[in-house]
C-alpha positions in Angstrom: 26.8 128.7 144.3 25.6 125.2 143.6 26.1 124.0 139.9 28.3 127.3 139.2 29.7 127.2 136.0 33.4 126.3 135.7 35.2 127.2 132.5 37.4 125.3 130.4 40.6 127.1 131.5 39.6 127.4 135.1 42.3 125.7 137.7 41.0 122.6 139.7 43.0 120.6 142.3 42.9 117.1 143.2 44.3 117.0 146.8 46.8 113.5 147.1 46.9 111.8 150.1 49.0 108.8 149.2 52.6 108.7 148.0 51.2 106.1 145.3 49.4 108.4 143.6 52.6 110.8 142.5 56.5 110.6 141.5 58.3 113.2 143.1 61.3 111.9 141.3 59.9 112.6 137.9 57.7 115.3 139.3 54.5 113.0 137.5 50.9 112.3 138.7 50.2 108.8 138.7 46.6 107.7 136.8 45.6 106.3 140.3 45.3 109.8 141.6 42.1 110.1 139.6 40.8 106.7 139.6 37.3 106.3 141.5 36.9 103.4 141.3 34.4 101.5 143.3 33.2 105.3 143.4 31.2 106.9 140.6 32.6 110.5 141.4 35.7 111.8 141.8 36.3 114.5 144.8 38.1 117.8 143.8 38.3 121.6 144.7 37.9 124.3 142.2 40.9 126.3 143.4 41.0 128.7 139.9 42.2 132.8 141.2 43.2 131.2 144.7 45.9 131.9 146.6 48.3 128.9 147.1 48.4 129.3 151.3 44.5 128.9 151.2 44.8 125.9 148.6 47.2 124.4 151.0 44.8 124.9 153.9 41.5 123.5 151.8 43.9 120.4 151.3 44.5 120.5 155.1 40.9 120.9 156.0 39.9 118.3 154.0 42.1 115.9 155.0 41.0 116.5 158.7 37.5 116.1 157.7 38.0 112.5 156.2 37.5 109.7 158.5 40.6 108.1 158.4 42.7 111.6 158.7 45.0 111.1 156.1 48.2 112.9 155.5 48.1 115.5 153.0 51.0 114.9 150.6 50.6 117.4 147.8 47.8 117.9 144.9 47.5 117.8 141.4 46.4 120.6 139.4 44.7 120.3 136.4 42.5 123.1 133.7 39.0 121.9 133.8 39.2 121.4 129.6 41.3 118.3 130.7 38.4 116.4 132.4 35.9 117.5 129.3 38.6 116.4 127.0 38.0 112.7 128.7 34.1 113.1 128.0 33.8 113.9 131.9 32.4 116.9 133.6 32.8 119.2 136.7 30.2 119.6 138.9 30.6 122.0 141.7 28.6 121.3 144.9 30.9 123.9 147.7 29.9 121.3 149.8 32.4 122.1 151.7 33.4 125.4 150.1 35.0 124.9 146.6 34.3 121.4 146.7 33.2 120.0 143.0 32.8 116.2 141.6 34.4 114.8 138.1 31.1 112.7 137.4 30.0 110.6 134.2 32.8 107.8 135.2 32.3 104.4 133.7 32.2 101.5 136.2 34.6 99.4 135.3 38.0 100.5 136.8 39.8 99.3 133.4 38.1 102.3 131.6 38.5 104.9 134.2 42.3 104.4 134.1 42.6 105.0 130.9 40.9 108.1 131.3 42.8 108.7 134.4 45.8 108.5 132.7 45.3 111.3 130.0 43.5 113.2 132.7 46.9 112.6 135.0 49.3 113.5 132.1 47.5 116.7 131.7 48.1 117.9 135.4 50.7 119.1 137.2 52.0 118.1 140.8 52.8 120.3 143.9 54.2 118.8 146.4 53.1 120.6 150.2 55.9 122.7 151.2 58.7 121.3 153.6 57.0 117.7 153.0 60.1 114.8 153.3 
């Protein structure tokens, strides 16, 4: 499966595991959702034709598998167009399963937030069911 394509219209989610990085007031995605910075890449899961329980439990998965076992608060989900459109790509690794990268980040965190923030207004937040 490594370096599967991914269309333009196919679904990718950005799990959020910090109550900065949405507005469940406004329902928004912040930019620092997808902000790598010091990072080059940016971690996501290619969750297109996937049914929402097993999104959920990628989400959970992965946030068991990170060091510091955060808490998974909700994701952002985004068409893959909306990453191209910021003259990024997708590169899927399924390392773990359905993992991908957004890759071709600039280093300097003042330019990837302005890409983050087009690349936030274009996505959509789900919030984990029966989160406070």
């Amino acid at each position: 499966m490594f370096g599967m394509s991914i269309a333009d219209t196919d679904r990718l989610s950005r799990f959020l595991f910090s109550r900065r990085w949405y507005a469940p007031t406004t329902g928004r995605v912040k930019p620092e959702a997808f902000v790598p910075h010091p990072h080059i890449e940016l971690s996501v899961s290619c969750t297109e034709g996937l049914d929402d329980n097993l999104v959920w439990q990628i989400g959970r998965e992965t946030a068991e598998s990170r060091r510091d076992k955060p808490t998974l608060h909700g994701r952002a989900d985004l068409a893959a167009q909306a990453i191209r459109a910021q003259q990024l790509e997708v590169v899927r690794d399924d390392r773990p399963l359905y993992h991908a990268n957004i890759v071709g980040w600039e280093g300097e965190r003042s330019a990837q937030l302005s890409k983050a923030q087009e690349i936030a207004a274009a996505s959509t937040l789900a919030i984990v069911p029966g989160l406070k």
